[in-house]
N, C-alpha and C positions, 0 to 999 in steps of 0.2 A: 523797503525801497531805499537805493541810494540818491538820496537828493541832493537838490545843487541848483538854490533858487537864483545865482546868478552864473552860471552856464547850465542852463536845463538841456544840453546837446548830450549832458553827462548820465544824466538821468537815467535809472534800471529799475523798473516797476516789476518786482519781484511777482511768482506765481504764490500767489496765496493757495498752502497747504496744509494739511494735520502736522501737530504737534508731536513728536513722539517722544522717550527716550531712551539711549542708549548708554544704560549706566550713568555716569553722572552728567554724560553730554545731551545737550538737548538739540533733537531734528527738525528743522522744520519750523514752520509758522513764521516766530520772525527772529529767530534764533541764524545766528552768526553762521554762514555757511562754513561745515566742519573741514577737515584736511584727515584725509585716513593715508595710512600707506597699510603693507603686508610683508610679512618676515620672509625671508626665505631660508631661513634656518632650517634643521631638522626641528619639528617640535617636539618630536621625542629627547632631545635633547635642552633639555630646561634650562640650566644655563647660558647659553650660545642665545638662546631665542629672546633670555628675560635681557642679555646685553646689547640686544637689537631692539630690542622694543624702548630701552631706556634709551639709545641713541636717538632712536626716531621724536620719541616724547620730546628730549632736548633740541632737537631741531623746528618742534612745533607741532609734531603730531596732535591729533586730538584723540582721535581711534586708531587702533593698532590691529587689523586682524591677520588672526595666524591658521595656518591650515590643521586641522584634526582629521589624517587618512585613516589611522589605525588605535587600538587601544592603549599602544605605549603614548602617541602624542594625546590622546584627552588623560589619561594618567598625569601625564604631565603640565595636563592646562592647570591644574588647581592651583600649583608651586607659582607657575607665570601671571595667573592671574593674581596672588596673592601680592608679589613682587610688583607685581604694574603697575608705572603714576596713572595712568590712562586707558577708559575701558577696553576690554579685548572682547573681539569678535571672533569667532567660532567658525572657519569655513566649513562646509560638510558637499560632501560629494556619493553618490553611490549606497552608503551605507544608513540609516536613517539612526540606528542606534547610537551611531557616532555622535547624532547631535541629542540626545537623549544623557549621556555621557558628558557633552560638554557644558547642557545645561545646570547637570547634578556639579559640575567644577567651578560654574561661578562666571563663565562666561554674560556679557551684558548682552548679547547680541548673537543669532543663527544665522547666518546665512547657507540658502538653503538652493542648490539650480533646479527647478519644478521637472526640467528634461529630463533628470539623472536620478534624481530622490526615491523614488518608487509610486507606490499606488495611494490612493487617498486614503488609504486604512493608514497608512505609515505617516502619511503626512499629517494624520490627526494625535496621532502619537507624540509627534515632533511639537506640533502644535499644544497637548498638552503641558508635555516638558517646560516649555517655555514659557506657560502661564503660572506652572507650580513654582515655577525658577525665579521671574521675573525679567523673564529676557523679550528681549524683542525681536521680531524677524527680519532681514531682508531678503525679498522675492529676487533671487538673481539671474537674471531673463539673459543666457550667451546666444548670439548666431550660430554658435559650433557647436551647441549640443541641446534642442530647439527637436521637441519631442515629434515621431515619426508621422504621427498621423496631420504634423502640422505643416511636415515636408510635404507628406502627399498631395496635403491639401492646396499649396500655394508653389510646390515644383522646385523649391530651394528657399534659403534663409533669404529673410526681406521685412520690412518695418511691423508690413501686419499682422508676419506672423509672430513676431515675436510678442508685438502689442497683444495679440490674443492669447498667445501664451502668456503674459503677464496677468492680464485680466482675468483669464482658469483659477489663476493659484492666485488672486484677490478676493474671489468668491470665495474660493477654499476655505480660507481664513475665515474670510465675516460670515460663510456658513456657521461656524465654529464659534462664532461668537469674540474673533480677536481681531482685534485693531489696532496693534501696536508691531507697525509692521512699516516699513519704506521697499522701493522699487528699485531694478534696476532694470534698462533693455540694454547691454553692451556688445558691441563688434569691433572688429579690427579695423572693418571699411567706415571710414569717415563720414562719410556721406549716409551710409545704412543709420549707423549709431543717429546722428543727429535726428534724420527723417522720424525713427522710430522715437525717439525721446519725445520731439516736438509730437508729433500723436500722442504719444502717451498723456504728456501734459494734459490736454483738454478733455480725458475722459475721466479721469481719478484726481482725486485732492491729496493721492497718500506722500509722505515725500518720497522725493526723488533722489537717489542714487548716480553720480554722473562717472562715467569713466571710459574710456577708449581701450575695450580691451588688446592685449597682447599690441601692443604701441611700435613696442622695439626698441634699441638700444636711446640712450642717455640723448642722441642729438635728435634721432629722428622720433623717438616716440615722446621730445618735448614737444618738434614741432605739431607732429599731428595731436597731442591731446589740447595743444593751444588754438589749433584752428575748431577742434571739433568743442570741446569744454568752453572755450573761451567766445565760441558764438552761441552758446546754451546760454550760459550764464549772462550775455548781454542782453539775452532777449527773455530775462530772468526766471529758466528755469532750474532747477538745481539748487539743492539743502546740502547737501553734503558729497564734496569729490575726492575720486582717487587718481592719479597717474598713476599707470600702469608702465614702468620703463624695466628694460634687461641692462639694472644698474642696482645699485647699493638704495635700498627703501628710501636711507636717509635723502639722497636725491629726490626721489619722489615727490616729498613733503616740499623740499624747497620750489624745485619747479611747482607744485600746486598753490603754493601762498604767491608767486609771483604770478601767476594767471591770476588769484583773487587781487591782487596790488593792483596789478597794470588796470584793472574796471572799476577800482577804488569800492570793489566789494568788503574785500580786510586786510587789515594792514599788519605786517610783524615786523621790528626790527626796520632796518637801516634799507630806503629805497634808493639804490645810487643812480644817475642819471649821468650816462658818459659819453662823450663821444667817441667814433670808430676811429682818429687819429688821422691824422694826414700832415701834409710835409710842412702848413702854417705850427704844427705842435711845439708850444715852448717847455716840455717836459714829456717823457715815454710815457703816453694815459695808459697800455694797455698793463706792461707793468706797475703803474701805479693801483688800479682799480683789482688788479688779481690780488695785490700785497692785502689792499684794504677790504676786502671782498673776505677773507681769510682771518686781518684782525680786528672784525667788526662783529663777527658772525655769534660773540657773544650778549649780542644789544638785541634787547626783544622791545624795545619801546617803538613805537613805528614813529619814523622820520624820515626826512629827505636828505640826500646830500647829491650834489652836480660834481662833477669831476671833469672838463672842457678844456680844452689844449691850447686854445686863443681866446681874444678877446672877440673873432666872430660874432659866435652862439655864445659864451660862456658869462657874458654880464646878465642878455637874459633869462638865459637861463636859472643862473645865481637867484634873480627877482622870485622865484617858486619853489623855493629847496630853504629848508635850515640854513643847513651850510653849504657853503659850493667854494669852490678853487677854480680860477681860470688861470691857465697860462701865458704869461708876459714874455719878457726879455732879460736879459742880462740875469739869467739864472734864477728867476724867481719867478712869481705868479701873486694875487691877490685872492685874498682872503674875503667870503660874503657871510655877512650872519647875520639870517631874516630876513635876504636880499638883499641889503646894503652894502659897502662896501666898509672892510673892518680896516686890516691893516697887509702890509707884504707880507711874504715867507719864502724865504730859499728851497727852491726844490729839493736838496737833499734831506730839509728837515718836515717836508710838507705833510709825509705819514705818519709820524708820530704825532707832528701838530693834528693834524685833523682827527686821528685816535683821540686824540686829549679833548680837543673842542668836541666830540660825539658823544664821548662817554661822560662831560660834563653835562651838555645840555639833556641827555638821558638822566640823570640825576633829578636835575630840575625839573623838566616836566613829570616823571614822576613822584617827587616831591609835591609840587601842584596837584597832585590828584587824588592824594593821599586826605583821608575823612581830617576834617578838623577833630580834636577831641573836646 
């Protein structure tokens, strides 16, 4: 639960669910909701994939999964899994040996789509694999490929059929005796995804999987995974999310830690709080904030900083931020640390100052956090 015994308006009373893990990350229960992104590399190509996967890990990834279509990319999952800071996850589609393969490669994690996989003999297979291995599953429920008889049933893809599709290949498992396994029900349509997740929630405690699939590019599939993710997670459902964007993975990760930021779910690195700029502005914020957005992006401590172009908003603001900058007159602006008022700075010199005072106070608090010996 994120608490906040003095604004309880903030308050997210998390879905209590199974624990599971994923290699060394842990899902679920009351474990840190994760940030996964996905390669789009060749993953027959080992190289290419192991310097995307390290990108993504640098930006905050926790989980990393990568696609296994054919024998040269699980061939090559051993090398990237070897090479990974962060566990890798195994996609499998169509062929079931695939993940049989990806298991004997050291894979943490199958993901597996129950529409596409084959028949329960395979799927007990797969099932095995991943007990010998020590992997764990996730059931990935798509609207686009959402098994025949379930079309039939219900006329086209929709919440319950997906929900039932999910719940098939839940049984499957615990028939089999496995429970180390999370869910997902994903669609493109906003409104589908959510309806079907919120159902899901109240029938299963396994965790959940959040993601919007096929979103779209960098602007539009932030906006839609923040309306659809960003109202799951407020009404606390969701262990572990992915964006899904037609951009660089590394994106991915960051729009997903700013959806967990903005709900004070988790925090990485530097939250900056700016305003859109208008003609009171005693400094260019939108240029200031892209410069410091760019030389910050190595501070993983989570902090605030306000970036405000008048004294409007910008003293308040300053009041709830580490550090903040508002902009004055005669070329300069005031300096807040802790909400207070510290001292001036000339606008020309305000990004490097503010570099300096981040990367200090990042210092200090994790100095402060560090065990006594």
């Amino acid at each position: 639960m994120s608490h906040n015994p003095i604004r309880p308006w903030r308050n997210i009373d998390r879905r209590k669910s199974r624990q599971i893990r994923v290699g060394s990350v842990l899902v679920g229960g009351d474990a840190p909701i994760s940030v996964q992104t996905m390669t789009n590399t060749l993953t027959s190509d080992a190289r290419a994939t192991i310097d995307q996967v390290q990108r993504a890990a640098a930006a905050g990834a926790d989980i990393v999964r990568v696609s296994t279509p054919d024998v040269d990319s699980t061939r090559a999952l051993r090398q990237i899994v070897a090479e990974s800071p962060v566990p890798i996850v195994a996609d499998i589609h169509f062929h079931y040996k695939r993940a049989i393969e990806a298991a004997e490669a050291g894979a943490a994690c199958l993901r597996i789509n129950p529409g596409n996989i084959g028949n329960a003999a395979k799927v007990r297979e797969v099932i095995k694999a991943a007990r010998d291995h020590g992997c764990s599953i996730r059931i990935g429920v798509n609207a686009g490929s959402l098994e025949k008889h379930l079309l039939d049933k219900y006329g086209e893809p929709c919440p319950d059929a997906m929900v039932e599709s999910g719940l098939d290949h839940i049984k499957l498992l615990q028939d089999n005796d496995f429970h180390e396994f999370k869910i997902s029900v994903k669609a493109s349509d906003v409104f589908m995804a959510a309806a079907a997740y919120q159902q899901l929630a109240t029938v299963t405690d396994a965790p959940i999987h959040l993601g919007i699939t096929e979103a779209g590019g960098l602007m539009a599939g932030t906006v839609k995974s923040a309306i659809g993710l960003g109202s799951l997670l407020w009404f606390g459902i969701g262990d572990t999310i992915r964006v899904s964007l037609s951009a660089d993975p590394v994106e991915e990760v960051k729009v997903g830690f700013e959806i967990l930021k903005s709900l004070g779910l988790r925090t990485r690195g530097v939250q900056i709080i700016s305003c859109p700029s208008c003609a009171r502005q005693g400094f260019d914020v939108i240029k200031t904030v892209e410069k410091l957005e760019k030389r910050l992006e190595h501070i993983k401590t989570p902090m605030s900083l306000s970036i405000i172009g008048c004294v409007v908003n910008g003293p308040g603001e300053a009041l709830m931020t580490d550090i903040g900058f508002t902009g004055g007159g005669a070329g300069n602006g005031m300096v807040y640390l802790a909400g207070k008022q510290s001292h001036r700075m000339s606008n020309d010199q305000m990004v490097e100052h503010i570099v300096e005072l981040v990367e200090r106070r990042a210092a200090e608090i994790e100095a402060a956090e560090e065990p006594a010996e």
